[in-house]
N, C-alpha and C positions, 0 to 999 in steps of 0.2 A: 542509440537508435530508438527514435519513434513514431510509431506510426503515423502518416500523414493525414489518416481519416480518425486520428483522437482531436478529440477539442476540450480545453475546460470551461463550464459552466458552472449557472449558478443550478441549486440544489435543496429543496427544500428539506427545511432544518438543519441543515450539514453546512451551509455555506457554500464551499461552493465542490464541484465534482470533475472525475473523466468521463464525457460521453463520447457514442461514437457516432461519425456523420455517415458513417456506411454500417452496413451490416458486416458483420464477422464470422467464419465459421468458429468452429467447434475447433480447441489443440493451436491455434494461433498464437505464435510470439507476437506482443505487441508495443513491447519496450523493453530494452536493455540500459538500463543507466548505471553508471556510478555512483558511487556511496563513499563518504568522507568517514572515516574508520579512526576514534577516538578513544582514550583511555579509557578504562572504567571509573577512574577518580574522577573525571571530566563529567560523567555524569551526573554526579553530585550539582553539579554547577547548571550543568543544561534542564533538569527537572525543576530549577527556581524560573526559568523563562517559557515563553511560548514554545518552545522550540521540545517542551518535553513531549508534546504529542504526536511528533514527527519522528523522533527517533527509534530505531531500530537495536533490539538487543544484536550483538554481534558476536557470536561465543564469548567472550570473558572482557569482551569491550563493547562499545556502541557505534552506531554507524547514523550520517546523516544522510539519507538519498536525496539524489540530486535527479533531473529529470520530472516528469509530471509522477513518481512515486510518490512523493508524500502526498499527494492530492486526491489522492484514492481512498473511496469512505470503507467503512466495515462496514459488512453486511455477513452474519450466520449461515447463509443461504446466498454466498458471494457466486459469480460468474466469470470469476479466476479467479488465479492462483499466481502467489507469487512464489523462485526463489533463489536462493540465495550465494552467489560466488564466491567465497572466501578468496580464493589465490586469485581471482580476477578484479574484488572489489569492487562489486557490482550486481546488482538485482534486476531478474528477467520477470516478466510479468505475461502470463497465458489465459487465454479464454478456456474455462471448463467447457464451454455451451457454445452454441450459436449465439449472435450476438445482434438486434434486432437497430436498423437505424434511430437513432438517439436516445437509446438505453444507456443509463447509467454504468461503467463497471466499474465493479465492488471486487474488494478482498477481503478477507476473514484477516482479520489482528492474529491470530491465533495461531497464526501459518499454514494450517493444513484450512484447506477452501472448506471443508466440512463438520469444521471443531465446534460444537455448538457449544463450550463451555465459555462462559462469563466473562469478558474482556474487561481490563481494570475500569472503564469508565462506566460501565454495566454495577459496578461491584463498589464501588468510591462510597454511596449513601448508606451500605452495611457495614461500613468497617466499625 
């Protein structure tokens, strides 16, 4: 399920994003998708491809969301929240806020919409 006032676009610096063509309240489900649920050895193999910045830690495995989830930038200071189905296999995605027409929504890497700790590609130049 997704909503029919999400679009992707492009997005500067990030490439490209979800925006919305309407405004959004506040507590809005606005996707539910699916997620391809992988070994944790499997990851080994998907951090050598593009595909490692999409993935999704998955308790003791990795998940690939499918749906406009992986197309959603990080933002500290996100306007949702995602989370996460185990026995459904599958990631819901909410507005924390109002949602203004053709604002970008963001989610925090971090899981909780309001982690302001250091997501790895923040942290990659200190190692």
């Amino acid at each position: 399920m997704i909503k029919t006032y999400l679009y992707i676009d492009k997005t500067i610096g990030k490439g490209k994003g979800v925006f919305a063509l309407n405004t959004i309240s506040a507590n809005t489900v606005i996707e539910i998708s699916p997620v391809i649920v992988m070994p944790k050895e499997e990851r080994v193999l998907l951090d050598k491809t593009l595909l490692h910045d999409y993935i999704f830690e998955w308790g003791e495995q990795c998940a690939m969301a499918l749906g406009y989830i992986p197309m959603y930038n990080h933002s500290y200071e996100s306007n949702c929240e995602y989370f996460m189905d185990y026995d459904d296999a599958s990631i819901m995605i909410k507005t924390v806020r109002a949602i203004s027409k053709g604002e970008e929504l963001t989610i925090n890497y971090n899981g909780d919409w309001d982690n302001a700790k250091k997501v790895w590609f923040d942290t990659k130049d200190n190692d």
